[in-house]
MARSE-626417 format. One record per residue (C-alpha): residue in three letters; x, y, z; residue number from 1. Coordinates in steps of 0.1 Angstrom, whole numbers. Each point is the difference from the previous one (the first is absolute). Layout:
r=Ala east=X north=Y up=Z k=NUM
...
END
This chain:
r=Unk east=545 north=-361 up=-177 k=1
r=Unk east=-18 north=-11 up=38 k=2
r=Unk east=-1 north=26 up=26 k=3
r=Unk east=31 north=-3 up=22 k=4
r=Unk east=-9 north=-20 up=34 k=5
r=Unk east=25 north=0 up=31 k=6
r=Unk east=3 north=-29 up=22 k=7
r=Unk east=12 north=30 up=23 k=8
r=Unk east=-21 north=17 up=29 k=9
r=Unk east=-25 north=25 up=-20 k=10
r=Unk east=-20 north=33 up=9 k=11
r=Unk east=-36 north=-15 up=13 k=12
r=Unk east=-9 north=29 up=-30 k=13
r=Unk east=5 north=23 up=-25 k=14
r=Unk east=-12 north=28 up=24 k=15
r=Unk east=25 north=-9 up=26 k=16
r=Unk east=30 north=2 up=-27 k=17
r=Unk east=-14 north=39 up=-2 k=18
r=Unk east=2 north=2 up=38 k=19
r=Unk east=32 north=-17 up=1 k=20
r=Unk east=14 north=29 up=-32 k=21
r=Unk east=-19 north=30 up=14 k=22
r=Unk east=20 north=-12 up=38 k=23
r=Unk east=31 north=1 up=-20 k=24
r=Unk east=-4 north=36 up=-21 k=25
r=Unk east=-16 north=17 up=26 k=26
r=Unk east=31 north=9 up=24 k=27
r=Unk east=10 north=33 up=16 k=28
r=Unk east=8 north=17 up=-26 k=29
r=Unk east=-33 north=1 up=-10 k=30
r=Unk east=-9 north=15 up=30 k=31
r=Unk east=19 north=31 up=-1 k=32
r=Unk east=16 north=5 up=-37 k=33
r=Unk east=-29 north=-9 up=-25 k=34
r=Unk east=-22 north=26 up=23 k=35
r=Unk east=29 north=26 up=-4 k=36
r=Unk east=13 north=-4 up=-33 k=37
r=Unk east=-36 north=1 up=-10 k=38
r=Unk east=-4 north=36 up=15 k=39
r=Unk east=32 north=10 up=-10 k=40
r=Unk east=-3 north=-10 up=-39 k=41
r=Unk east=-34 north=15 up=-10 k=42
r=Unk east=-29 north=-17 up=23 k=43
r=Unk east=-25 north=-16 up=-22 k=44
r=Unk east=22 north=5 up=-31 k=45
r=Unk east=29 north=-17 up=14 k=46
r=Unk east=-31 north=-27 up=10 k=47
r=Unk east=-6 north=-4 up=-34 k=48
r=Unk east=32 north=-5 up=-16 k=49
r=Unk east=14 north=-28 up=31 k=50
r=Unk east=-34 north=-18 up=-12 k=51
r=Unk east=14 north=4 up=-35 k=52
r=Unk east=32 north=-13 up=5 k=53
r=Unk east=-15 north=-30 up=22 k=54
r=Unk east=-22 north=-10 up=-26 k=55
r=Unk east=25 north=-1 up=-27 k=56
r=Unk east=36 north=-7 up=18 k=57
r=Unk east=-3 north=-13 up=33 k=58
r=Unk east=-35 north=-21 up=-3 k=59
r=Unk east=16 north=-19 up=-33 k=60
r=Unk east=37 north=-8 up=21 k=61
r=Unk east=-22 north=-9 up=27 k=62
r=Unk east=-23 north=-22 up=-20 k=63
r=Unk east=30 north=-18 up=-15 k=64
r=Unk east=14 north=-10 up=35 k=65
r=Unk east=-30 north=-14 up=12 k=66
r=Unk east=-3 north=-18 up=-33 k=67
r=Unk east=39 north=-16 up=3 k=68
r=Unk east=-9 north=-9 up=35 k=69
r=Unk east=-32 north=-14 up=-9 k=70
r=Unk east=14 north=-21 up=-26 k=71
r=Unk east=30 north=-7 up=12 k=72
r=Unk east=-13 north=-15 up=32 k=73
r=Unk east=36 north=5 up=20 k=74
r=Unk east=17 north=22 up=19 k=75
r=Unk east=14 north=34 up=-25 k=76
r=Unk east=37 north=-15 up=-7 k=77
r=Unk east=-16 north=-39 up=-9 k=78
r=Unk east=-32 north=18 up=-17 k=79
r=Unk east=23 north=23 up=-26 k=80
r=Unk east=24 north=-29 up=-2 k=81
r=Unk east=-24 north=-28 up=-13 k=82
r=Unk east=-24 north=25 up=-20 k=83
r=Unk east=32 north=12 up=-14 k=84
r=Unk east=9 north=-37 up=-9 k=85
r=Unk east=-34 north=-9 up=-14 k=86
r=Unk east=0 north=29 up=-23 k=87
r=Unk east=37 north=-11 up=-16 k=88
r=Unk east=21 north=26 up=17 k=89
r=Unk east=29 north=1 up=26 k=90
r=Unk east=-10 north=-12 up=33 k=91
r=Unk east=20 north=26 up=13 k=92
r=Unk east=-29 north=23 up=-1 k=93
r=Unk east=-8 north=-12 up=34 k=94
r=Unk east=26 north=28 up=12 k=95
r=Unk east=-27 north=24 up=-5 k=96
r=Unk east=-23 north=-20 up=26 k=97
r=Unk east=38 north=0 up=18 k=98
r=Unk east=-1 north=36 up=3 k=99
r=Unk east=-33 north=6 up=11 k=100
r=Unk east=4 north=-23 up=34 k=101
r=Unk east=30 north=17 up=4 k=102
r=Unk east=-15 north=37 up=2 k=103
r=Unk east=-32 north=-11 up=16 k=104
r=Unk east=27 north=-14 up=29 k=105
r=Unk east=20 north=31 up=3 k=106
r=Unk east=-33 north=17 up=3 k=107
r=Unk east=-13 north=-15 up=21 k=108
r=Unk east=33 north=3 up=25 k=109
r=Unk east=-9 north=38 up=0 k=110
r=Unk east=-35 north=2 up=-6 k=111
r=Unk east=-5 north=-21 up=38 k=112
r=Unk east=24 north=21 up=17 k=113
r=Unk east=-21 north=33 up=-11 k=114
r=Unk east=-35 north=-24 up=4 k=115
r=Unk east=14 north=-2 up=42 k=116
r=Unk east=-5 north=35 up=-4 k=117
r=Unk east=-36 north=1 up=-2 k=118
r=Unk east=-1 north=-27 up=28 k=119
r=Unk east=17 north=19 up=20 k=120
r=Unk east=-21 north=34 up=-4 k=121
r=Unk east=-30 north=-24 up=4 k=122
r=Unk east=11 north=0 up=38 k=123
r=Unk east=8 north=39 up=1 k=124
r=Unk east=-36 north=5 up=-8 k=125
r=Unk east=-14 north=-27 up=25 k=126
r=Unk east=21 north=20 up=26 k=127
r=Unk east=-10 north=32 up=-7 k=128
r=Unk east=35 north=12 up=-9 k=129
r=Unk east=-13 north=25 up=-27 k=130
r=Unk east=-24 north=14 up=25 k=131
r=Unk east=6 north=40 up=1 k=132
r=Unk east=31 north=-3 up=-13 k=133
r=Unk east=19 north=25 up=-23 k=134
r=Unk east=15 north=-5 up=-32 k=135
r=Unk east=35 north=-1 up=20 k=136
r=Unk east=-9 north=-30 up=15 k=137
r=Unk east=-16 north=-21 up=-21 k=138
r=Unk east=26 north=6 up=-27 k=139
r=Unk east=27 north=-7 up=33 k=140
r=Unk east=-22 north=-33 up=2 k=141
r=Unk east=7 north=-13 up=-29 k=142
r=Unk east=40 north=13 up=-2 k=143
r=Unk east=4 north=-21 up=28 k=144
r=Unk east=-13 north=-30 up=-14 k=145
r=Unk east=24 north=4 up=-27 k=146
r=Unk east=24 north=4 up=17 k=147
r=Unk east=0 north=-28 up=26 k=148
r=Unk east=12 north=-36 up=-22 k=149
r=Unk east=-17 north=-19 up=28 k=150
r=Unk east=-35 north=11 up=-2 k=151
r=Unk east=-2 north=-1 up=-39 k=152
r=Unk east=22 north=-36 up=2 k=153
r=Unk east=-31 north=-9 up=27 k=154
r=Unk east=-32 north=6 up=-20 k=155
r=Unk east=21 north=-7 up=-38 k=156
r=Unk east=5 north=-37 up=17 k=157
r=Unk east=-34 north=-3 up=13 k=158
r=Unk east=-15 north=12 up=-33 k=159
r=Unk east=16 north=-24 up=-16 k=160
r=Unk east=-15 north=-25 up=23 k=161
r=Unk east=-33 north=6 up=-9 k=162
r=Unk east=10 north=-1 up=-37 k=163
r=Unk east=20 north=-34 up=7 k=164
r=Unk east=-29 north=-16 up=20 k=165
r=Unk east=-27 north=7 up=-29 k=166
r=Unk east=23 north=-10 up=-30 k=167
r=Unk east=5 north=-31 up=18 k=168
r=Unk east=-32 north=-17 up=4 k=169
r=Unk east=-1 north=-1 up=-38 k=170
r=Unk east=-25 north=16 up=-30 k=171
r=Unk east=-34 north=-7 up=16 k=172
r=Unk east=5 north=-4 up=35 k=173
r=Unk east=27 north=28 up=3 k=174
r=Unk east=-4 north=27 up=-27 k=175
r=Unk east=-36 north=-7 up=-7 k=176
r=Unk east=-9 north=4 up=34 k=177
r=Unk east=18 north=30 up=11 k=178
r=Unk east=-9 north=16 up=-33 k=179
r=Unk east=-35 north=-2 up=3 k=180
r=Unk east=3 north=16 up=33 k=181
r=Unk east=24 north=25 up=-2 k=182
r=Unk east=-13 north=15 up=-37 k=183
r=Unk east=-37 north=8 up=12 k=184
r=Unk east=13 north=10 up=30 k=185
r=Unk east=21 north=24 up=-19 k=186
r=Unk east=-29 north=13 up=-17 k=187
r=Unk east=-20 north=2 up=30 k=188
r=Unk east=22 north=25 up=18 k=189
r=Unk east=8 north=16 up=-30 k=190
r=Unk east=-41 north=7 up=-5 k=191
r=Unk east=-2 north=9 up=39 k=192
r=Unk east=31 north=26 up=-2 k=193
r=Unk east=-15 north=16 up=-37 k=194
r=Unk east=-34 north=4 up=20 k=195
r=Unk east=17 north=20 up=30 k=196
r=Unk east=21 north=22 up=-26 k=197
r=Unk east=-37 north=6 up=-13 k=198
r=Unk east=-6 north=19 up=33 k=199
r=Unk east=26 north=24 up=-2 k=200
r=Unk east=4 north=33 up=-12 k=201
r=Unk east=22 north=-4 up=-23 k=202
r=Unk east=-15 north=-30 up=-23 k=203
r=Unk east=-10 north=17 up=-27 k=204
r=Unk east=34 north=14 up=-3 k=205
r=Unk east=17 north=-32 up=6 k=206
r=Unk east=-22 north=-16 up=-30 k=207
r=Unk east=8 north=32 up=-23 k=208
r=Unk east=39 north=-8 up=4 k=209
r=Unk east=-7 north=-35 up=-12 k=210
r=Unk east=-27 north=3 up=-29 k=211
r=Unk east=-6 north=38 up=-10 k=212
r=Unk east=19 north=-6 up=-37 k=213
r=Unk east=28 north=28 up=-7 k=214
r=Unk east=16 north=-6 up=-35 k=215
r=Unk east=26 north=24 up=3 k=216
r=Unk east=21 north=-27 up=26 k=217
r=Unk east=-2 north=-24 up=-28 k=218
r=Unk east=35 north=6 up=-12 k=219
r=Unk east=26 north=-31 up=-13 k=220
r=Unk east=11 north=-3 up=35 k=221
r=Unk east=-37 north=-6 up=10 k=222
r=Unk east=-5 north=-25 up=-27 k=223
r=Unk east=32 north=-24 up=14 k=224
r=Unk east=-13 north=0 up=38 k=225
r=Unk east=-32 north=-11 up=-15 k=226
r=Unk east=18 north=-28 up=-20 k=227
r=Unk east=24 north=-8 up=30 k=228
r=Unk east=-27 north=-3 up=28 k=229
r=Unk east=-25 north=-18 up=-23 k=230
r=Unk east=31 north=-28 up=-4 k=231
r=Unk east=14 north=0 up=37 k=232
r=Unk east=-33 north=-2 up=18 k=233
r=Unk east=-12 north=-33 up=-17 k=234
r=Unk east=29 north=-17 up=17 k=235
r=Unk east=9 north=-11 up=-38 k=236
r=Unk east=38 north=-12 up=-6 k=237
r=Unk east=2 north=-24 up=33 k=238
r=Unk east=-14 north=-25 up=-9 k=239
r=Unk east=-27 north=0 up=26 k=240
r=Unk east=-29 north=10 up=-24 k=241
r=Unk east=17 north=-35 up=-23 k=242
r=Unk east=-2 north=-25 up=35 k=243
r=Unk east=-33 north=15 up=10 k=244
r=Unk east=-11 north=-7 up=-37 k=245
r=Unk east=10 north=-32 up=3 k=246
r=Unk east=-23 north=-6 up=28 k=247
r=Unk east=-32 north=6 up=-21 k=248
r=Unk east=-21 north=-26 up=-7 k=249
r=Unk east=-7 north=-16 up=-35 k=250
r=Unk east=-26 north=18 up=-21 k=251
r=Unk east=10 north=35 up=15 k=252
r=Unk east=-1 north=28 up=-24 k=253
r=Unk east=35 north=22 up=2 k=254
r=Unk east=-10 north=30 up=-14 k=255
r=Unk east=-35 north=6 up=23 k=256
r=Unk east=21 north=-4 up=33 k=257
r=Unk east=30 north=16 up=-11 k=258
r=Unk east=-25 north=30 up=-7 k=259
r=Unk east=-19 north=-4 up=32 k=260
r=Unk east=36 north=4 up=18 k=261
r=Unk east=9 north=29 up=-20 k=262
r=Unk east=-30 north=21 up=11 k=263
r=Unk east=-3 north=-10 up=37 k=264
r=Unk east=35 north=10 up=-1 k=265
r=Unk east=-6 north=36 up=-11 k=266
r=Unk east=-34 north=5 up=22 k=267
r=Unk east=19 north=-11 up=32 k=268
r=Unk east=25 north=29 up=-6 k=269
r=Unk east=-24 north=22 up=-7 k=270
r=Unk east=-23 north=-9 up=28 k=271
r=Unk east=34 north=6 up=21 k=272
r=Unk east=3 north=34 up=-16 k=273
r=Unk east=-35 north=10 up=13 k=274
r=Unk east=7 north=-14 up=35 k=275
r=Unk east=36 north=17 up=5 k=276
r=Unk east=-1 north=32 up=-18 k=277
r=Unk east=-35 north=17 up=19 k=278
r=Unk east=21 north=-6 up=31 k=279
r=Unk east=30 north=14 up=-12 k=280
r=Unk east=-17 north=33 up=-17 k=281
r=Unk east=-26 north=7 up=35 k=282
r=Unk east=30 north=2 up=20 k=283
r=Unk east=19 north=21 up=-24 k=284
r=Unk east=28 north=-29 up=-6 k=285
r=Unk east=21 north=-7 up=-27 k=286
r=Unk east=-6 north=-30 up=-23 k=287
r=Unk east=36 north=-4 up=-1 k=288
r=Unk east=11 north=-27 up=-18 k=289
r=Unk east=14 north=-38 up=13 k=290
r=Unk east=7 north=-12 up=37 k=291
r=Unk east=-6 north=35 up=12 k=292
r=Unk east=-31 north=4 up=-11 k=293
r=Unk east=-12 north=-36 up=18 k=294
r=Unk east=23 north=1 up=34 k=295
r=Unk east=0 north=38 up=7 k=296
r=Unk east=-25 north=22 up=-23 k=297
r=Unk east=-32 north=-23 up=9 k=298
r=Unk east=7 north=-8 up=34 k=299
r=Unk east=-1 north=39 up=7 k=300
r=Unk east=-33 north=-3 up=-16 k=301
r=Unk east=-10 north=-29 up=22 k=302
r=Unk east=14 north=21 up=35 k=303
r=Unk east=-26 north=31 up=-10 k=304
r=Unk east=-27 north=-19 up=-7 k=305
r=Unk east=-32 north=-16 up=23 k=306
r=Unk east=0 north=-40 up=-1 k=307
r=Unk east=38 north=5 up=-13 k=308
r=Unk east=11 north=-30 up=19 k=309
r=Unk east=-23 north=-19 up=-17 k=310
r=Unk east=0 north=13 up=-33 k=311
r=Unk east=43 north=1 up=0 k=312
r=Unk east=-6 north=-40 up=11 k=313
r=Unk east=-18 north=-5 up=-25 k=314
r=Unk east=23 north=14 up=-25 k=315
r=Unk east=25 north=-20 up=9 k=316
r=Unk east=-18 north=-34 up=4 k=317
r=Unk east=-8 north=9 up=-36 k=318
r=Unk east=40 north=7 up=-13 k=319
r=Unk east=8 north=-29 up=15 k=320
r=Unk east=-26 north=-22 up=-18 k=321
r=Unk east=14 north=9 up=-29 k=322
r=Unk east=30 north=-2 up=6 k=323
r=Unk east=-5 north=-37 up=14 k=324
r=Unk east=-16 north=-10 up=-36 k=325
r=Unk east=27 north=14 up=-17 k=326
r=Unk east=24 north=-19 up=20 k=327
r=Unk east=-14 north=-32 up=-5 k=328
r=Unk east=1 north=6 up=-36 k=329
r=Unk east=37 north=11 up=-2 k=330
r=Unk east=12 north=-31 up=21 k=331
r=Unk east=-22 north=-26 up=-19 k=332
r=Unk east=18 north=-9 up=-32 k=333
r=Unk east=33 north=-7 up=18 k=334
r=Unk east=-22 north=-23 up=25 k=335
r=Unk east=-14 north=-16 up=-30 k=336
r=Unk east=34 north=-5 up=-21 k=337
r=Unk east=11 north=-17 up=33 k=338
r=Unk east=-24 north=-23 up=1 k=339
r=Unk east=-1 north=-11 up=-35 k=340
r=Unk east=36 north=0 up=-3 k=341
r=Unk east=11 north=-15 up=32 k=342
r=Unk east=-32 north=-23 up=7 k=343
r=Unk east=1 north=22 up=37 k=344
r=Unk east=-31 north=5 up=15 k=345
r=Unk east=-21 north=34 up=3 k=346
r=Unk east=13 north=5 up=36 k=347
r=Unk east=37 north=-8 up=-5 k=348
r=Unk east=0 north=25 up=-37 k=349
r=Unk east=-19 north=26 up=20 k=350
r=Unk east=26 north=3 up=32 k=351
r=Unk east=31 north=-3 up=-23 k=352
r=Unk east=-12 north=27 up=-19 k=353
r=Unk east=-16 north=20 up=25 k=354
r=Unk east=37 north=-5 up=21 k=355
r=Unk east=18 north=11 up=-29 k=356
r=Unk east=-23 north=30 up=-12 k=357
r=Unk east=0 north=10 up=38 k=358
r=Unk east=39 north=2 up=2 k=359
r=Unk east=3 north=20 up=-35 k=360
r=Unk east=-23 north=25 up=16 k=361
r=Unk east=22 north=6 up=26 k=362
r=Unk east=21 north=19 up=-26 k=363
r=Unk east=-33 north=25 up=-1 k=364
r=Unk east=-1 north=-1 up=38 k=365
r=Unk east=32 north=16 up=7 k=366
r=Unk east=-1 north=21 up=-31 k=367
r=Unk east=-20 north=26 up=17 k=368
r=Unk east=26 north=-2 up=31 k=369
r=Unk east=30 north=-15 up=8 k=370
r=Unk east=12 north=0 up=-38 k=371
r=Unk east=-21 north=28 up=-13 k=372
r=Unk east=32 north=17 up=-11 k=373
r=Unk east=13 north=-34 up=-19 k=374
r=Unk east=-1 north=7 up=-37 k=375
r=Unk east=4 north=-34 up=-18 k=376
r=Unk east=11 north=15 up=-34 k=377
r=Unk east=12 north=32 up=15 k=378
r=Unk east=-30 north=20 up=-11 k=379
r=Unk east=-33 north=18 up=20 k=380
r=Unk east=-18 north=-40 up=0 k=381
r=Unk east=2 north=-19 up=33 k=382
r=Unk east=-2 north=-37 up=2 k=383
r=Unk east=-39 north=1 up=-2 k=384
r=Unk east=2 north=30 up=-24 k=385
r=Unk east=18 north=-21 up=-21 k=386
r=Unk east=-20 north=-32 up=1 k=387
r=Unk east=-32 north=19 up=-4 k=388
r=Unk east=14 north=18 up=-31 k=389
r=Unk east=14 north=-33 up=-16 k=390
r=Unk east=-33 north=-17 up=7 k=391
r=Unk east=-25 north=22 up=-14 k=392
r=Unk east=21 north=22 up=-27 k=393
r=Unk east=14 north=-29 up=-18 k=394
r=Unk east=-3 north=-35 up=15 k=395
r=Unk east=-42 north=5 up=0 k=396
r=Unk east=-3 north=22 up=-36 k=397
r=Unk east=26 north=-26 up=-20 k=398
r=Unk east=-24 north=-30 up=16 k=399
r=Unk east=-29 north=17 up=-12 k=400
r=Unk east=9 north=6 up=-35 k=401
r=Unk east=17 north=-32 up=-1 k=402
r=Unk east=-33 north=-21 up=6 k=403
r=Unk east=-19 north=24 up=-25 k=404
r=Unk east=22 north=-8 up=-29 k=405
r=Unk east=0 north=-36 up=7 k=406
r=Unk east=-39 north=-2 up=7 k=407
r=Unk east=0 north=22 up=-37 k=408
r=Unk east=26 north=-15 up=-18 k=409
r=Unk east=12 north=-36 up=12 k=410
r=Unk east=-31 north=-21 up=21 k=411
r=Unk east=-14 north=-25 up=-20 k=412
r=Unk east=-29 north=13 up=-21 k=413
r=Unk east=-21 north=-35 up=11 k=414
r=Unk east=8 north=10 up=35 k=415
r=Unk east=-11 north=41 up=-3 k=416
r=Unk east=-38 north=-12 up=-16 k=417
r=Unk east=-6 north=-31 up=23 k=418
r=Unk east=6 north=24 up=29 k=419
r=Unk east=-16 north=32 up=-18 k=420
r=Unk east=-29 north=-19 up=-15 k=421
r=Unk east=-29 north=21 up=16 k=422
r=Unk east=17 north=34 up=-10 k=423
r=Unk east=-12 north=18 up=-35 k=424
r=Unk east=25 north=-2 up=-32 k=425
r=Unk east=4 north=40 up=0 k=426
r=Unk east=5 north=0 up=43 k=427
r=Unk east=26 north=-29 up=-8 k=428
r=Unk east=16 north=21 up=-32 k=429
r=Unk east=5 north=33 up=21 k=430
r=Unk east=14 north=-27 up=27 k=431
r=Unk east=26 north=-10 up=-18 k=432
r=Unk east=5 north=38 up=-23 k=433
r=Unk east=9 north=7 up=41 k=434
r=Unk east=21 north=-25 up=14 k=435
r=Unk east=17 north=-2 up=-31 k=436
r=Unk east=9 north=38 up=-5 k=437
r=Unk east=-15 north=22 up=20 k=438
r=Unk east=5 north=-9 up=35 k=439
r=Unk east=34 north=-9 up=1 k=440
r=Unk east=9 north=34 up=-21 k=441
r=Unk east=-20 north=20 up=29 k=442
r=Unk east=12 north=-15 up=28 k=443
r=Unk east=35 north=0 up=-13 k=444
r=Unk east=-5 north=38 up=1 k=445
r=Unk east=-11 north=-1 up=30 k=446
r=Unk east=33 north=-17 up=8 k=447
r=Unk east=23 north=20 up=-12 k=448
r=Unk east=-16 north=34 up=15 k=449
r=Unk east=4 north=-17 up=32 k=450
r=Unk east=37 north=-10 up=-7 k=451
r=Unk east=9 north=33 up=-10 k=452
r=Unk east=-26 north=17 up=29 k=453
r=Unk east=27 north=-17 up=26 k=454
r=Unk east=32 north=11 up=-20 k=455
r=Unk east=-14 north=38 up=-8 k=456
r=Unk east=0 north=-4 up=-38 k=457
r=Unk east=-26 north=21 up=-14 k=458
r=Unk east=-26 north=-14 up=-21 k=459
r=Unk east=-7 north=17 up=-37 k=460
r=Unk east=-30 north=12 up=14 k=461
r=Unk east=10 north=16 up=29 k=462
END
């Protein structure tokens, strides 16, 4: 069978497809958890075993959605659809691609509203707000952010601006573009901040907590966070790792760029580990875990330190790159169903999308103030509690396993060795031994921890 060509716009190369996926993994949660679960789960042990269970659970689910976008040549829901149709079965697998635009969407509703955070702390460090100030008031800074719906309804619109003007102007001329800037940007200030942790007292103790290997922390529970970050950080189950597949150019080999992404994935978390956790251990900090850790525990940091204003700017200018590349991602397969379904241009997809995206986030917005006592199902969850639980413990994980077993067990075998051509027989064989079985078994666990996690039903193991 030929190599699948697109009359559709393309990545200029296979190098900017690895940009373009690295934009989209790298978010902020590789900022603050990877660094912290890492310390908390065993250091250079717990190292170890997240490489493990990227190289033989996430890297093969990743490899098989950039190798149904790639042949597919479509937006998720039309890709599984019309692979699904060549390969004799229901065409009703395209609820799979369905489902992933859906979660990307809510996602992204959320993820802006918390990305206008780090605009907005971009400015408190320009000011000098963190200046000789006390723990008191920083963490009073960022409560009263929360808890004003017009300032986080202010920067959540005009982040999603800036993700609606780049999505836009289309693959080359928007996403290209931006994403060659904003990624080695990214890695610029992520270089400059690890050099300035390098000057403080506490670097050698910051790089201890992150790579000095401690066995004993490798318990069950250790083994799932490894499987659960190495599947949530690779932005796998949206569908934007399928459209930006789609984008690559003929002759592109899927498994070499779905393993470059995988590892600039992991070294820009742990590069953010060795720029945030010096800073936090030479001011005698906690590396608490989450927002806290970002909005409150660091900019303390920044207020004791000389050249904070600069270095907490930088900080921020770096959270929100990331979080602008992720953004783009999340927003990008509904753009592109819109357009192929609908014949609508780039522009028109983009602002319907970016409108309605931007309107479901306002459920986030008042969530953490005017209805942050509204239950929807009369549990603990808020509204974005809620979405962010349904998103990423079941909508994300059933995806995932969903384009594993039909990568393993239902694509076309013509289709798998036209695109896999370039790959060894044995690589190819413990491909499909992982698709097939063992990724969707593991990340099911993963799953169901989480499930029961949220509803306080204890594991066997625990």
């Amino acid at each position: 069978m030929s190599e699948p060509v697109s009359p559709r716009d393309q990545w200029s190369s296979r190098w900017v497809f690895v940009l373009a996926a690295t934009g989209s993994a790298v978010g902020l949660g590789n900022i603050w958890k990877f660094p912290y679960i890492v310390g908390e789960n065993g250091g250079g042990a717990f190292v170890l075993l997240y490489l493990f269970c990227v190289l033989f659970i996430t890297l093969p689910i990743m490899m098989a959605e950039v190798l149904l976008g790639y042949l597919g040549k479509r937006d998720p829901i039309d890709t599984m659809a019309e692979l699904a149709h060549r390969a004799g079965a229901s065409r009703r697998w395209g609820v799979i691609g369905l489902s992933g635009v859906v979660a990307g969407f809510l996602i992204l509703s959320y993820y802006s509203v918390i990305a206008g955070w780090t605009m907005a702390y971009i400015g408190h460090a320009a000011g000098g707000d963190f200046n000789g100030a006390d723990v008191a008031q920083i963490s009073g800074l960022f409560d009263d952010l929360l808890a004003s719906p017009w300032r986080l309804l202010g920067w959540h619109s005009l982040f999603m601006v800036l993700t609606i003007a780049v999505v836009a102007r289309g693959v080359r001329a928007g996403l290209e573009k931006a994403l060659t800037i904003l990624m080695p940007g990214l890695l610029l200030l992520l270089v400059a901040l690890v050099l300035y942790a390098a000057t403080t007292p506490a670097f050698a103790e910051g790089a201890a907590f992150l790579f000095k290997p401690d066995f004993s922390k490798l318990t069950a529970s250790a083994v799932l966070v490894a499987m659960g970050h190495a599947f949530f950080t690779l932005s796998l189950g949206m569908g934007a790792i399928m459209i930006y597949g789609s984008y690559l150019p003929a002759g592109s080999s899927v498994a070499r760029v779905s393993l470059v992404v995988a590892l600039a994935d992991t070294v820009i978390a742990l590069l953010a580990g060795l720029a945030i956790f010096p800073l936090v251990f030479t001011h005698g900090l906690e590396p608490g875990q989450g927002p806290g850790l970002l909005f409150v525990t660091l900019p303390n940091a920044f207020a004791q330190i000389v050249g904070g204003q600069v270095v907490g700017c930088g900080f921020f200018l770096l959270m929100l790159f990331a979080a602008w590349s992720s953004a783009i991602s999340l927003i990008e397969p509904a753009v592109a169903w819109m357009v192929e379904r609908f014949g609508w241009s780039r522009l028109k997809a983009a602002l319907v999308g970016g409108v309605i995206a931007w309107a479901t986030g306002l459920l986030t917005v008042v969530s953490f103030n005017l209805a942050a006592d509204f239950h929807p199902l009369g549990g603990s969850l808020t509204m974005f509690e809620l979405i962010d639980f349904l998103t990423t413990n079941v909508m994300l994980p059933l995806g995932g396993v969903l384009i594993a077993l039909f990568a393993g067990w239902r694509l076309l075998p013509a289709d798998r060795i036209a695109a896999m051509a370039d790959v060894p027989a044995v690589v190819v064989q413990l491909w499909l031994w992982s698709v097939r079985i063992v990724a969707p078994v593991a990340v099911l666990l993963v799953m169901v921890a989480a499930i029961a996690s949220a509803l306080q039903v204890p594991m066997p193991w625990e």
